[in-house]
Structures are given as C-alpha cells and as structure tokens.
Backbone of each chain as nested JSON, in Angstrom:
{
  "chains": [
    {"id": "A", "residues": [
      {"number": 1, "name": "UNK", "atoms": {"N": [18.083, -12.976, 21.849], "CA": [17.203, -12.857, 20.67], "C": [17.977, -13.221, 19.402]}},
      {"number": 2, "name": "UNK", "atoms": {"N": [17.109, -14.003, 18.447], "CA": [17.951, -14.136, 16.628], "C": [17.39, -13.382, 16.08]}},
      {"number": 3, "name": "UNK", "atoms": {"N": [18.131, -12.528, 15.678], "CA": [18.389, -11.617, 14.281], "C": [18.501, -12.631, 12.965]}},
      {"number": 4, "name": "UNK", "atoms": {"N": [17.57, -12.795, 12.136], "CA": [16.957, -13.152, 10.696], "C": [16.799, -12.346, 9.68]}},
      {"number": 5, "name": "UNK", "atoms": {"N": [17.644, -12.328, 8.631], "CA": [17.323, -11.435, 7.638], "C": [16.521, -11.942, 6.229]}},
      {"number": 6, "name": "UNK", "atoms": {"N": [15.781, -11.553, 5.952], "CA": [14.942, -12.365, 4.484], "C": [14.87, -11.555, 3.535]}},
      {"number": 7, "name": "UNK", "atoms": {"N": [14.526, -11.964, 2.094], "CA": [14.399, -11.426, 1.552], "C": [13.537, -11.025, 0.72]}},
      {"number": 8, "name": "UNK", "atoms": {"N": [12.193, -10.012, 0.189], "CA": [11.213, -10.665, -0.113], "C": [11.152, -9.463, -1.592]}},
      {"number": 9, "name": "UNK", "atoms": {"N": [10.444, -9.694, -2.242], "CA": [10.365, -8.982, -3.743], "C": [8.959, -8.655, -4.013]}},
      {"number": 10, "name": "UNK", "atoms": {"N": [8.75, -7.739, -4.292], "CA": [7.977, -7.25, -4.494], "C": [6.729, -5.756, -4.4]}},
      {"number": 11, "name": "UNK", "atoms": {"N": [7.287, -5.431, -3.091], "CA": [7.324, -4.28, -2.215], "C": [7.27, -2.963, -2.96]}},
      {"number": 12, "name": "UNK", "atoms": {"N": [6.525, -2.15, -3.098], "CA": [6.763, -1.072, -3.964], "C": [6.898, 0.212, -3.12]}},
      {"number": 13, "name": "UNK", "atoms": {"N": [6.018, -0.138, -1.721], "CA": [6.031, 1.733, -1.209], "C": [5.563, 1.247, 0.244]}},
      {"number": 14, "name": "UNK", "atoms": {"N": [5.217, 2.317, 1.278], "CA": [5.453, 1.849, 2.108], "C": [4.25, 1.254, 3.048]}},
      {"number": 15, "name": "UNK", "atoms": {"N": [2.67, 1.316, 2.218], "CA": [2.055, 0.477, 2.075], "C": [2.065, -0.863, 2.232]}},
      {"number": 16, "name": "UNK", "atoms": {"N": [3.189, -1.502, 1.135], "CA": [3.733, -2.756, 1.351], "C": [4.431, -2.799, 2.896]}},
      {"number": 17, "name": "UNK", "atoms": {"N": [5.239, -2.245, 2.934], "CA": [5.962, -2.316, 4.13], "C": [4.939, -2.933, 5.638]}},
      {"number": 18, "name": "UNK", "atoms": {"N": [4.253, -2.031, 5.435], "CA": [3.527, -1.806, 6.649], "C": [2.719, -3.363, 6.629]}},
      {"number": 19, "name": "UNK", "atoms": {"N": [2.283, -3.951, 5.346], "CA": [1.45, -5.175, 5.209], "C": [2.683, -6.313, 5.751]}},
      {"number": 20, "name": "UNK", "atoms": {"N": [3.797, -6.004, 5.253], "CA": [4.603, -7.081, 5.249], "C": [4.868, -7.065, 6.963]}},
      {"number": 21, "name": "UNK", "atoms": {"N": [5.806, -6.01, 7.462], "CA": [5.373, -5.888, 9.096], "C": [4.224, -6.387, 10.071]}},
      {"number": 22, "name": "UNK", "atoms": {"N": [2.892, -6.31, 9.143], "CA": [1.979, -6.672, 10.128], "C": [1.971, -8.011, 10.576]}},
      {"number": 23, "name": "UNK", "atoms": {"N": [2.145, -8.834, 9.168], "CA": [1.828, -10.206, 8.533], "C": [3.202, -10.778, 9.721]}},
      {"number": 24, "name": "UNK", "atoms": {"N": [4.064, -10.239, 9.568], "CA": [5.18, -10.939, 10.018], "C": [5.309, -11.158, 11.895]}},
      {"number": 25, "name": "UNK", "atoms": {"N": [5.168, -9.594, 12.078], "CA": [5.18, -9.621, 13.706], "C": [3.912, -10.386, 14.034]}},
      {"number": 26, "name": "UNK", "atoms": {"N": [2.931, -11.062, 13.373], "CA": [2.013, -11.687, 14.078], "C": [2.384, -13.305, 14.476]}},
      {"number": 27, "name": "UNK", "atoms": {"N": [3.458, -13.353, 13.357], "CA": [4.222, -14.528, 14.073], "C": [3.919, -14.785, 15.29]}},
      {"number": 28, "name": "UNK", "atoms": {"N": [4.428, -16.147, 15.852], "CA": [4.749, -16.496, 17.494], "C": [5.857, -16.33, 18.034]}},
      {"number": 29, "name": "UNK", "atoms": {"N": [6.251, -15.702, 18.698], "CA": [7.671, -15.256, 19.035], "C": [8.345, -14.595, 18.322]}},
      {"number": 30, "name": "UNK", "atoms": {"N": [8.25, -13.869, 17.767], "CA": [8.662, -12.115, 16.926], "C": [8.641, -10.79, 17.63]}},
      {"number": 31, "name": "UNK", "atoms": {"N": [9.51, -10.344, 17.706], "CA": [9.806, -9.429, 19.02], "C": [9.717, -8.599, 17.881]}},
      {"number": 32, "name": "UNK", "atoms": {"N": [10.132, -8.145, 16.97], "CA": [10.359, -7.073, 16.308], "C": [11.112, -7.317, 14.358]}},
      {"number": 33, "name": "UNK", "atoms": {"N": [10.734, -6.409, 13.381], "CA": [10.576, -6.947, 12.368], "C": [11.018, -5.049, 11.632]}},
      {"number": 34, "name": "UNK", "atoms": {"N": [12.392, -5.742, 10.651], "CA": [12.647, -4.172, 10.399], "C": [12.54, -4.349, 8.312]}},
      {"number": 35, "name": "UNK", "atoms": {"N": [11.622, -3.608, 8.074], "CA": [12.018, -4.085, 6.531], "C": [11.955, -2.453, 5.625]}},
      {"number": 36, "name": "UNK", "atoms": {"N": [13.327, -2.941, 5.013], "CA": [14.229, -1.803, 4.042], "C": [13.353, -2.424, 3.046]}},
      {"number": 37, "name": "UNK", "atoms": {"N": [12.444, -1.162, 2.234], "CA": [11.926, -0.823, 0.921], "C": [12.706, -1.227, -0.013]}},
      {"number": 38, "name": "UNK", "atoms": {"N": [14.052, -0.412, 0.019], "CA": [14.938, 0.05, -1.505], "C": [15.373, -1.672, -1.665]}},
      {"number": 39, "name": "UNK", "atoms": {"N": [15.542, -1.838, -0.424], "CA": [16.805, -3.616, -0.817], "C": [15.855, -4.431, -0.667]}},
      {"number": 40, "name": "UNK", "atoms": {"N": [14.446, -4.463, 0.188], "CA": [13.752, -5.856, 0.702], "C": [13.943, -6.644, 1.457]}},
      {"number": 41, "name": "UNK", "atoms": {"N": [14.756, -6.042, 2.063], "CA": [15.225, -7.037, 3.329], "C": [14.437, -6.963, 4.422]}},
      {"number": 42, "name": "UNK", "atoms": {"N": [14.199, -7.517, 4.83], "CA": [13.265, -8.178, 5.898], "C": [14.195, -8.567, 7.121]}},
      {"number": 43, "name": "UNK", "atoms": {"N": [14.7, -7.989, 8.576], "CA": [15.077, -7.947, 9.27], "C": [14.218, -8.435, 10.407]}},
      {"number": 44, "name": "UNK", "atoms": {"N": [14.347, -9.835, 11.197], "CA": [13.578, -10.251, 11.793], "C": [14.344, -10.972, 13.352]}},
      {"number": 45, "name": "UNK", "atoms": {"N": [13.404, -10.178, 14.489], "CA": [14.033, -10.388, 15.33], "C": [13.323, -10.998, 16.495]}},
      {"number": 46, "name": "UNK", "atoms": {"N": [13.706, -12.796, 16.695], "CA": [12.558, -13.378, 17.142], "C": [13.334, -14.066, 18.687]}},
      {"number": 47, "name": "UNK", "atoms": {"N": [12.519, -14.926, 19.243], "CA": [12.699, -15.219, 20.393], "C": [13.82, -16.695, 20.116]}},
      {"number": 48, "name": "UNK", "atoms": {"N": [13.369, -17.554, 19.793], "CA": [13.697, -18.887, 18.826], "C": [14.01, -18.32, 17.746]}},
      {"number": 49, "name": "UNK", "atoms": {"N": [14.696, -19.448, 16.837], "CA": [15.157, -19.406, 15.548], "C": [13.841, -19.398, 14.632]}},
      {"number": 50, "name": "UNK", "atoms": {"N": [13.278, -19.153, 13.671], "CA": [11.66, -19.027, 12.901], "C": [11.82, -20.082, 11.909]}},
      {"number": 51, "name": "UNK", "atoms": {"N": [10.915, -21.183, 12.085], "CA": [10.733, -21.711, 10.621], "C": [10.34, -21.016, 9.237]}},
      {"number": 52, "name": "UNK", "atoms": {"N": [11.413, -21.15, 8.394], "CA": [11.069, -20.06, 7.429], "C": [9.656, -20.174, 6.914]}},
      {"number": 53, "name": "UNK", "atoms": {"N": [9.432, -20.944, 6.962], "CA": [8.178, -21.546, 5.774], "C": [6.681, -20.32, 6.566]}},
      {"number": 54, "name": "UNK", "atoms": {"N": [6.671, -20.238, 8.063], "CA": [5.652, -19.257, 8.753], "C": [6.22, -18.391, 8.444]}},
      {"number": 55, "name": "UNK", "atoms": {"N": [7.436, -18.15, 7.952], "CA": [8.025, -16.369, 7.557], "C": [7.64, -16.343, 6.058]}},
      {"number": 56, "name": "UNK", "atoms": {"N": [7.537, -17.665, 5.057], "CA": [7.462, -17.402, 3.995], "C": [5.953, -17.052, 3.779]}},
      {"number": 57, "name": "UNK", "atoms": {"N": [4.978, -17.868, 4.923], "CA": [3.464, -17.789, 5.115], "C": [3.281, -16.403, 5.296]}},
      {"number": 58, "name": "UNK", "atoms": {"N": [3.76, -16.013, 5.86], "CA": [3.273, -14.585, 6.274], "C": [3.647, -13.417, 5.284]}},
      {"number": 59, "name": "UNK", "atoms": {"N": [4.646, -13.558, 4.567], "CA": [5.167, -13.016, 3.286], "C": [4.244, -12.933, 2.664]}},
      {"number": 60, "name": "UNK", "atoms": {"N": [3.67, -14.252, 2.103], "CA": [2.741, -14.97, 0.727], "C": [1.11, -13.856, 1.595]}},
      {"number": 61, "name": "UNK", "atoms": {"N": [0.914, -14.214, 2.738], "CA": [-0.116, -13.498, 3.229], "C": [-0.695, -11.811, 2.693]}},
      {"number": 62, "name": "UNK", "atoms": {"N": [0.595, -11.529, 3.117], "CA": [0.371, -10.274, 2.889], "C": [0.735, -9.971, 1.369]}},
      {"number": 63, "name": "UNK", "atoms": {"N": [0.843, -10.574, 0.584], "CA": [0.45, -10.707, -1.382], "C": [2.412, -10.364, -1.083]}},
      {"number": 64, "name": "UNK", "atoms": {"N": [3.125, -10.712, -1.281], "CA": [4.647, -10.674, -1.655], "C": [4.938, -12.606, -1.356]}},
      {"number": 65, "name": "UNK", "atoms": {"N": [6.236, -11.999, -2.136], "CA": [7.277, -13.097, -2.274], "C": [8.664, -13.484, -1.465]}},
      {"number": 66, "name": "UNK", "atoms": {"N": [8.569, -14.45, -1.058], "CA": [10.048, -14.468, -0.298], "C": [11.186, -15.128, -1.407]}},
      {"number": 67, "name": "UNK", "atoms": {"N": [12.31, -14.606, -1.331], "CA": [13.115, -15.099, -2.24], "C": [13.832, -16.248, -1.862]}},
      {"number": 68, "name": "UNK", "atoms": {"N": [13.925, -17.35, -2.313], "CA": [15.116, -18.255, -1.882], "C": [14.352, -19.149, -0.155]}},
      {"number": 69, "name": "UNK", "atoms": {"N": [15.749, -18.587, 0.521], "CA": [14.998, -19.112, 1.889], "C": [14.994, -20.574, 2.217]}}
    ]},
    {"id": "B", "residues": [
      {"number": 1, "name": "UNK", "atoms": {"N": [-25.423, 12.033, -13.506], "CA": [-24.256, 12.149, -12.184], "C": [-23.09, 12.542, -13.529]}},
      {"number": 2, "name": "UNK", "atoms": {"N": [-22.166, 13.46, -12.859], "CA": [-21.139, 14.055, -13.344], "C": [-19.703, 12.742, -13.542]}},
      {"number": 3, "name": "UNK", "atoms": {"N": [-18.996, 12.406, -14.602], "CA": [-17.947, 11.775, -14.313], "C": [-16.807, 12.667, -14.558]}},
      {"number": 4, "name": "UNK", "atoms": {"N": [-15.697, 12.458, -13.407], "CA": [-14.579, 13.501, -14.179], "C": [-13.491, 12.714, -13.899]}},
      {"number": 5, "name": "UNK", "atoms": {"N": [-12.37, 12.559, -14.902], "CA": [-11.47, 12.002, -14.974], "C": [-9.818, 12.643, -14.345]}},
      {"number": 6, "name": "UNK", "atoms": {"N": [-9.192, 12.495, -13.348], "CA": [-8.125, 12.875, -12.763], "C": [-6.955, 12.168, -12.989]}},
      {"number": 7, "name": "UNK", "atoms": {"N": [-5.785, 13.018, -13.14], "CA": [-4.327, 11.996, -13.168], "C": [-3.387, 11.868, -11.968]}},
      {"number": 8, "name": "UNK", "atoms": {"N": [-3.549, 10.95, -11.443], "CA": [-2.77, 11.346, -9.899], "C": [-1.273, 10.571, -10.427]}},
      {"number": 9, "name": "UNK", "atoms": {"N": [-0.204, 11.037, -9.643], "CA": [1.301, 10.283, -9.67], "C": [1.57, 9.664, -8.27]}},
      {"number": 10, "name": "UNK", "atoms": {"N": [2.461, 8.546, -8.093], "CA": [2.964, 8.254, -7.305], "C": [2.187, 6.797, -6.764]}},
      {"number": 11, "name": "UNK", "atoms": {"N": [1.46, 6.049, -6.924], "CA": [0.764, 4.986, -7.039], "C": [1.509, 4.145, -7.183]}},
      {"number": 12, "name": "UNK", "atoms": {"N": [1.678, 2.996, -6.751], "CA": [2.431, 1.918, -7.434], "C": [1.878, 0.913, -6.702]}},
      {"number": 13, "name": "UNK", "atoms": {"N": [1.056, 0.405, -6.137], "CA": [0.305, -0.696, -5.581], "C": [-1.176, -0.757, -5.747]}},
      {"number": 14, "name": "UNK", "atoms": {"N": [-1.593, -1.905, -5.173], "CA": [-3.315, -2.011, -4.951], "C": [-3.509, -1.026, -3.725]}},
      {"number": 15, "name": "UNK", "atoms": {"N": [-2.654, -1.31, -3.134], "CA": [-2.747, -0.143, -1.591], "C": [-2.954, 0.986, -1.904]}},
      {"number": 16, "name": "UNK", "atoms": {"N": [-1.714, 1.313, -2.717], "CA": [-1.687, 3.09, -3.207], "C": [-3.52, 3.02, -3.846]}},
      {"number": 17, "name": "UNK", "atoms": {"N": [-3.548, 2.27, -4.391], "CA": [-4.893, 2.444, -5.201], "C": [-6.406, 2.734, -4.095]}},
      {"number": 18, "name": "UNK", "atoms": {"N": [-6.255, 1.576, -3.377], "CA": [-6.893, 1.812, -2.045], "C": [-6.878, 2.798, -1.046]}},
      {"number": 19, "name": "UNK", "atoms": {"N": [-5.766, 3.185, -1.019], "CA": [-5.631, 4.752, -0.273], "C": [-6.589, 6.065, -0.9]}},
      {"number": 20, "name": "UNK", "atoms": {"N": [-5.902, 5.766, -1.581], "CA": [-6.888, 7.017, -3.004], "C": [-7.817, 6.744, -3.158]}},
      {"number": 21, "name": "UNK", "atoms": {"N": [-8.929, 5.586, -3.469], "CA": [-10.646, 5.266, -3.609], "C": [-10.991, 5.965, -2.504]}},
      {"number": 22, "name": "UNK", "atoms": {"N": [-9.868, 5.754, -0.971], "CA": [-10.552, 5.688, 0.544], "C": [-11.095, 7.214, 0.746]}},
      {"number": 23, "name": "UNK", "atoms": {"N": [-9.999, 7.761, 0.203], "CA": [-10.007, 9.317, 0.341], "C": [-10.804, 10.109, -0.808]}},
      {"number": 24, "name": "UNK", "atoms": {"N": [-10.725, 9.607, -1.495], "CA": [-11.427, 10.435, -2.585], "C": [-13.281, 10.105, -2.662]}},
      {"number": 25, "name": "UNK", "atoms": {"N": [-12.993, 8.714, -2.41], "CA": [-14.94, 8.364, -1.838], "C": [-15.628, 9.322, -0.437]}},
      {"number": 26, "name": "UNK", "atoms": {"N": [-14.746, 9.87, 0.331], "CA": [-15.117, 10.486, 1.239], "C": [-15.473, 11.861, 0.964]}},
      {"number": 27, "name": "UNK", "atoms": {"N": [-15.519, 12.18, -0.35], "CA": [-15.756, 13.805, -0.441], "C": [-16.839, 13.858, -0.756]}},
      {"number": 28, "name": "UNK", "atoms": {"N": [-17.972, 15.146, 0.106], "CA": [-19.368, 14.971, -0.11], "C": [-19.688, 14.594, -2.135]}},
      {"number": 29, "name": "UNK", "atoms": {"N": [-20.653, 14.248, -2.056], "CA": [-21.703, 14.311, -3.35], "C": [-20.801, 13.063, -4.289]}},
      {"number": 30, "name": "UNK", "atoms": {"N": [-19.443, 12.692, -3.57], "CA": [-18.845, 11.326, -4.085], "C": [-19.635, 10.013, -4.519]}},
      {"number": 31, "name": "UNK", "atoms": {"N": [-19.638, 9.337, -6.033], "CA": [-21.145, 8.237, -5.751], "C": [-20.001, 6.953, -6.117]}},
      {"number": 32, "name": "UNK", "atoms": {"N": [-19.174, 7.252, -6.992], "CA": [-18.046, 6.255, -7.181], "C": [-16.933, 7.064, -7.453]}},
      {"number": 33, "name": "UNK", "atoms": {"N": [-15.752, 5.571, -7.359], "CA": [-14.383, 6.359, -7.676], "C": [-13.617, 5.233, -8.36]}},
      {"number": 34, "name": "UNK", "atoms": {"N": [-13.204, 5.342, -9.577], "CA": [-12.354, 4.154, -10.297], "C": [-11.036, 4.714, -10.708]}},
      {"number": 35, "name": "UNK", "atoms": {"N": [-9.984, 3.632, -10.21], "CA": [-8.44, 3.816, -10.028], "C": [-7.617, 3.052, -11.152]}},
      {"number": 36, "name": "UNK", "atoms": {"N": [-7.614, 3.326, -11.975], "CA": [-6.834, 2.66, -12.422], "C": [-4.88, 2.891, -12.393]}},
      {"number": 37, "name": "UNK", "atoms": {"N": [-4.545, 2.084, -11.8], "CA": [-2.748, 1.702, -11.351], "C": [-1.876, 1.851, -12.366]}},
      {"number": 38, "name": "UNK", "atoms": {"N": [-2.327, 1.3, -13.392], "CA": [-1.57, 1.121, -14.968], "C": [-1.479, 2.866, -15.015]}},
      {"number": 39, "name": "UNK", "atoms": {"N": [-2.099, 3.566, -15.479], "CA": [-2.184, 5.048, -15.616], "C": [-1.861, 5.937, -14.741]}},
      {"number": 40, "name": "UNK", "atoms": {"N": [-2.358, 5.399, -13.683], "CA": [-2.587, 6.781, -12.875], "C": [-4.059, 7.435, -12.582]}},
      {"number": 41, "name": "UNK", "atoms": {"N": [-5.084, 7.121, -13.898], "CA": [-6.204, 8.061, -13.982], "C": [-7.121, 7.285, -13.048]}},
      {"number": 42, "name": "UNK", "atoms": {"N": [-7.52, 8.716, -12.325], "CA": [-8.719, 8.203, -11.264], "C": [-10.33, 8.674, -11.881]}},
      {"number": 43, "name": "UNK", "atoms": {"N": [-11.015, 7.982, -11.925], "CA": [-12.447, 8.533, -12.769], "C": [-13.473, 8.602, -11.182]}},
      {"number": 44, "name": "UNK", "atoms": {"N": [-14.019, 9.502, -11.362], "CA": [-14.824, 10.047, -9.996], "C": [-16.142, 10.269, -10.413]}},
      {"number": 45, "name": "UNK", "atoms": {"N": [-17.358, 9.937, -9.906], "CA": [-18.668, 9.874, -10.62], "C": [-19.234, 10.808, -8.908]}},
      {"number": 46, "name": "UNK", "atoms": {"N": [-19.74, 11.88, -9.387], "CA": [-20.229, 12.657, -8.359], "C": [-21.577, 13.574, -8.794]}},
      {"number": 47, "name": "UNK", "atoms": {"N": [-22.572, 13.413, -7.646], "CA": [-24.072, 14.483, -8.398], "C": [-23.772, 15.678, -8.851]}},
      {"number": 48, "name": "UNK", "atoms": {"N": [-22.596, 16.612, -8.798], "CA": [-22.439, 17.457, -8.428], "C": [-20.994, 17.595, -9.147]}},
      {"number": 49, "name": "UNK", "atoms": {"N": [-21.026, 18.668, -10.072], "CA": [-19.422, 19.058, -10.561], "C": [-18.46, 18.922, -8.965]}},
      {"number": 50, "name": "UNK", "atoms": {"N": [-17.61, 18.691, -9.02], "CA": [-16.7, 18.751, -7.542], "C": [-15.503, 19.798, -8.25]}},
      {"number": 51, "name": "UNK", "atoms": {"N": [-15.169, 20.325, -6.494], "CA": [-14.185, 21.275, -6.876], "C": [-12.72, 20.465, -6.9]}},
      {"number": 52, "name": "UNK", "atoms": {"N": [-11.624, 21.409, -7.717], "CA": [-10.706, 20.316, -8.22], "C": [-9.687, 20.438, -6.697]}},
      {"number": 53, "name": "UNK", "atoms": {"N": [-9.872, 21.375, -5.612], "CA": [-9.343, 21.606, -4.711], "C": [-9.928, 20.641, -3.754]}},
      {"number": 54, "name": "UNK", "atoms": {"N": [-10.903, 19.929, -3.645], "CA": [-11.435, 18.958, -2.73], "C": [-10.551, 17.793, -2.892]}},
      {"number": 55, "name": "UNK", "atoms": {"N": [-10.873, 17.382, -4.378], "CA": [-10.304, 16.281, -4.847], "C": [-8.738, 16.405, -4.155]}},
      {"number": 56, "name": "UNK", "atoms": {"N": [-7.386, 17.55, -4.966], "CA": [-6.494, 17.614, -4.925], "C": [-6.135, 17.221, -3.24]}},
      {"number": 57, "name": "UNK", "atoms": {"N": [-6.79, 17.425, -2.113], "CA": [-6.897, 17.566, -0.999], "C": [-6.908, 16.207, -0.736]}},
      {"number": 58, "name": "UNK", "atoms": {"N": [-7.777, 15.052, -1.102], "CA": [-8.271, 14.108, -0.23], "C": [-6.961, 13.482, -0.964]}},
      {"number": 59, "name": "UNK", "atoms": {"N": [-6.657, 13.611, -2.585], "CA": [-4.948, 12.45, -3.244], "C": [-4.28, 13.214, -2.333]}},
      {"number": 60, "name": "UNK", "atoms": {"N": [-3.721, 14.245, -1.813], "CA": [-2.842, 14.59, -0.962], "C": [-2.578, 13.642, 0.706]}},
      {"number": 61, "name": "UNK", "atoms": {"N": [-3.639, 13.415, 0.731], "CA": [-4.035, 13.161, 2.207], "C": [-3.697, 11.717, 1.812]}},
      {"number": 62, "name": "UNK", "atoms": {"N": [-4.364, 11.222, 0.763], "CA": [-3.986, 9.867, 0.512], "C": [-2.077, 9.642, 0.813]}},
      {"number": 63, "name": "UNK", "atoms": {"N": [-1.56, 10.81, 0.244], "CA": [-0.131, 10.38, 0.106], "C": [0.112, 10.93, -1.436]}},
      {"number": 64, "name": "UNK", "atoms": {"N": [-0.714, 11.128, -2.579], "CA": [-0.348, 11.191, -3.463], "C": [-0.07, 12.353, -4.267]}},
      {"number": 65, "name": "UNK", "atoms": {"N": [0.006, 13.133, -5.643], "CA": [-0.201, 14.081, -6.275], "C": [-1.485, 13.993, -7.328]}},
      {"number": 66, "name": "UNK", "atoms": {"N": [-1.768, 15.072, -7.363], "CA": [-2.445, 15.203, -8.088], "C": [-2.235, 16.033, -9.17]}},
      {"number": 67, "name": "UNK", "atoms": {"N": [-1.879, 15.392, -10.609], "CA": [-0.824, 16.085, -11.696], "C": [-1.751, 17.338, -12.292]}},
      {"number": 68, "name": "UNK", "atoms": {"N": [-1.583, 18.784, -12.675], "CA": [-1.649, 19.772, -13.039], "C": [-3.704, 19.788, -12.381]}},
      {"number": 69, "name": "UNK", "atoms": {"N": [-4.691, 19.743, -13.445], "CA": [-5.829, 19.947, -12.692], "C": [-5.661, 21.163, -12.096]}}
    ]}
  ]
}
C-alpha cells in the first residue's frame, strides 16, 4: 500500500473532517484516509499511487482546499 | 408565532450550522430556525413559547453550547 500525505485548508471541526474522509475514501483504490484537524493533513492510504488532481477533486467536493500538490 | 432569539458557542462551519437547524427544527411546535455563523445567534420561530431546556437539549445534542439562557 502508498501512504500519501496532503494538505488541505480549511477544515474547522470535525464536521469537516468527516466530509473530507467521505469525499476522499470514495476514491478508486483508497483503502483508508486519516485526516489531523489541528495540522490538515490528509493521510492517504491507497492501493496505486493517486493522481492528485481526484485527491484535489474530492477535496474541492467536499467545499475545502488542497494546498500546493 | 413566537420568535426567540438564542446564543449558541462553538459553531464554526455551515455543518456546525446544519447540525443545529437539524436539531433544533425537531423540537415539537418548531416552525423555523435561523443560524446565523458570524454570531452565533440562532432565531427560532415556534407557535408556542418553547422551554429554554428543550432548546438547550437539542444545541447539546447538536454538539454545541448553549451560552447562559
């Protein structure tokens, strides 16, 4: 499995969290998806390597921002 | 219809905001519920004076506080 870390801004509580998790593990091949509130990190743990741009899609989905990337 | 104006803390999203309409629309004789995020103040339009212990109950349940009241 790849371990992916991102970073996304915007996140206030754990509301967000839970949107950003949903959006993300619906990916294709996303085994699992860990995201820290305080820092925004987005911990992503997929089968294949992830084109960021469906990680940045799924970010933008769920109303946040990915930083950089 | 009665309007009464509440100050809840701890809000910081559309979610948080949505949590709180969800819960606070569910209390009998409830006809609307307006959130405003910027403040805090929740305005509640109900047939019926409501008790401030219903209310305090359903922002709890939401996740939130409900300041003095």
């Amino acid at each position: 499995m790849v371990n992916t870390t991102y970073q996304v801004q915007g996140m206030t509580c754990g509301h967000c969290v839970s949107a950003v998790s949903a959006e993300v593990s619906a990916i294709a091949g996303v085994r699992d998806v860990q995201v820290d509130l305080a820092t925004g990190r987005v911990t992503v743990g997929s089968d294949q390597p992830l084109d960021v741009e469906s990680v940045r899609a799924a970010v933008d989905e769920a109303g946040y921002d990915l930083v950089d990337g």
